[in-house]
C-alpha positions in Angstrom: 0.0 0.0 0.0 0.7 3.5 -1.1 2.2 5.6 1.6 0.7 9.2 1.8 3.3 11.8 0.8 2.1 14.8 3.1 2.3 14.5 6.1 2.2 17.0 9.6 5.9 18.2 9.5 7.4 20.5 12.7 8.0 23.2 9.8 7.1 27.1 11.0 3.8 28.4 9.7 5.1 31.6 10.5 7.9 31.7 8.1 6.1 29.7 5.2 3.6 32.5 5.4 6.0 35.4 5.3 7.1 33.5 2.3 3.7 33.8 0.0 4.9 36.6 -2.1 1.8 38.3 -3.1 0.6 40.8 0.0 -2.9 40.5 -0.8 -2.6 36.6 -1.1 -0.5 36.6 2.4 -3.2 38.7 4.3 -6.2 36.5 2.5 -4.2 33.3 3.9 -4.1 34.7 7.3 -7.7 35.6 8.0 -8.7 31.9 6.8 -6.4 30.6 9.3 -8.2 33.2 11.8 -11.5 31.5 10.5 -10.0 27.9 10.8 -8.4 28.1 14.0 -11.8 29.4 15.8 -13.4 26.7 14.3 -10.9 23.9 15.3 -9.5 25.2 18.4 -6.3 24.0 17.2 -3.3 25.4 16.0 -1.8 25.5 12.9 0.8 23.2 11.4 2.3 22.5 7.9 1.4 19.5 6.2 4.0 18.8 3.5 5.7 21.9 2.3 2.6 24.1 0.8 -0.5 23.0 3.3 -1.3 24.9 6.5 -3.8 22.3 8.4 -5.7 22.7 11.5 -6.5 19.8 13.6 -6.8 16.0 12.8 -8.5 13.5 12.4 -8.0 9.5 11.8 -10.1 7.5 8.7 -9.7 4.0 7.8 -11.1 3.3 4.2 -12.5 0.0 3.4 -9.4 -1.8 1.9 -7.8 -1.1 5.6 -5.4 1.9 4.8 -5.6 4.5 7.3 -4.2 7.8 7.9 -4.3 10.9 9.8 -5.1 14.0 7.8 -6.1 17.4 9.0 -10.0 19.0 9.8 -9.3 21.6 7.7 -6.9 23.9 6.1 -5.5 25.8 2.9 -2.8 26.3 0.5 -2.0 29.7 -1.3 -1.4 28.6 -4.5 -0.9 30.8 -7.8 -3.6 30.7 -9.2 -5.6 30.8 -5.8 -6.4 30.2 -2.5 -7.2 26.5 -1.7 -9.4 25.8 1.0 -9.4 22.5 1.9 -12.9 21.4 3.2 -14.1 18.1 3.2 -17.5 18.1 3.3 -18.2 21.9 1.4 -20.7 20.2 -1.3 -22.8 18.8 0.8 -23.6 22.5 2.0 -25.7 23.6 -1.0 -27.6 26.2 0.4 -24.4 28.0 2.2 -22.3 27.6 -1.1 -25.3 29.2 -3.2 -24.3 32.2 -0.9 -20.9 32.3 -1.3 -20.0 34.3 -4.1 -17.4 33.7 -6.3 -15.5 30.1 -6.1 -15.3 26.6 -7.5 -15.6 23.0 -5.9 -13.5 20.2 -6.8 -14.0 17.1 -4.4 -13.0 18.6 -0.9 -11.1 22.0 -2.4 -13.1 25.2 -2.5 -10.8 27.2 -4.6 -11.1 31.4 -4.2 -9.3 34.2 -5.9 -9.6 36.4 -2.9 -11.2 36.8 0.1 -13.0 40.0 -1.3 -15.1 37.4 -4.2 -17.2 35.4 -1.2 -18.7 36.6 1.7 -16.8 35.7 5.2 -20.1 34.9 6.9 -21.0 32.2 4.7 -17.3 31.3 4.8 -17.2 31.0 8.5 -20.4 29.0 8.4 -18.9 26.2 5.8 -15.8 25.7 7.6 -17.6 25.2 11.2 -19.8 23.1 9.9 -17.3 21.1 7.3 -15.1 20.6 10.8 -18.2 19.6 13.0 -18.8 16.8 10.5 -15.1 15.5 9.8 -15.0 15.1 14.0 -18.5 13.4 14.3 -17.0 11.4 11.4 -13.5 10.9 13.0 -15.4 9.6 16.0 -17.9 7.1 14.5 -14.2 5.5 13.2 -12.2 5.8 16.2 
């Protein structure tokens, strides 16, 4: 079996952050993790070299592989900001009040912060997180 390539590494947030070169990116990336950390309660840490995660939880699929992955996090990526959210399109209504993104299995991708609204935003990753720990815990 496949071992997953990202992983939680002791790498600084901090300094990945000050790294995202584009200011209006950099300050977009640090109000999600505002939003993610409320929602969690737990700090951030990298995952790999590009993901900031919050929290984790343990799945076991079928075959018997099993991991640790995190609630929720994102990526700043060129092209946008990645928002990883497991359980965003099961969220219809929330997502139909959005604004501006796109859905691709557990990624809500955003150009900025500015194109959806943060209440909404707030609302999909508390909720996304509620389920991924009810979830964690029916596996545990």
């Amino acid at each position: 079996m496949a071992e997953l390539k990202t992983k939680r590494t002791n790498a600084s947030v901090t300094a990945f952050l000050k790294r995202v070169r584009d200011d209006a990116r950099r300050r977009d990336c640090l109000a999600v993790g505002r939003i993610m950390k409320q929602a969690t309660r737990a700090a951030p840490k990298m995952w790999g070299t590009s993901i900031v995660g919050f929290g984790t939880y343990h799945y076991k699929y079928a075959s018997g592989r099993q991991a640790d992955w995190f609630l929720t996090g994102f990526a700043p990526r060129k092209q946008n900001l990645t928002l990883y959210l497991m359980t965003a399109a099961r969220y219809k209504s929330l997502l139909a009040k959005l604004g501006k993104y796109k859905l691709a299995g557990g990624c809500l991708h955003i150009k900025r912060l500015d194109d959806v609204n943060l209440t909404v935003l707030r609302q999909l990753v508390s909720k996304s997180v509620r389920h991924m720990k009810q979830m964690s815990a029916r596996v545990s």
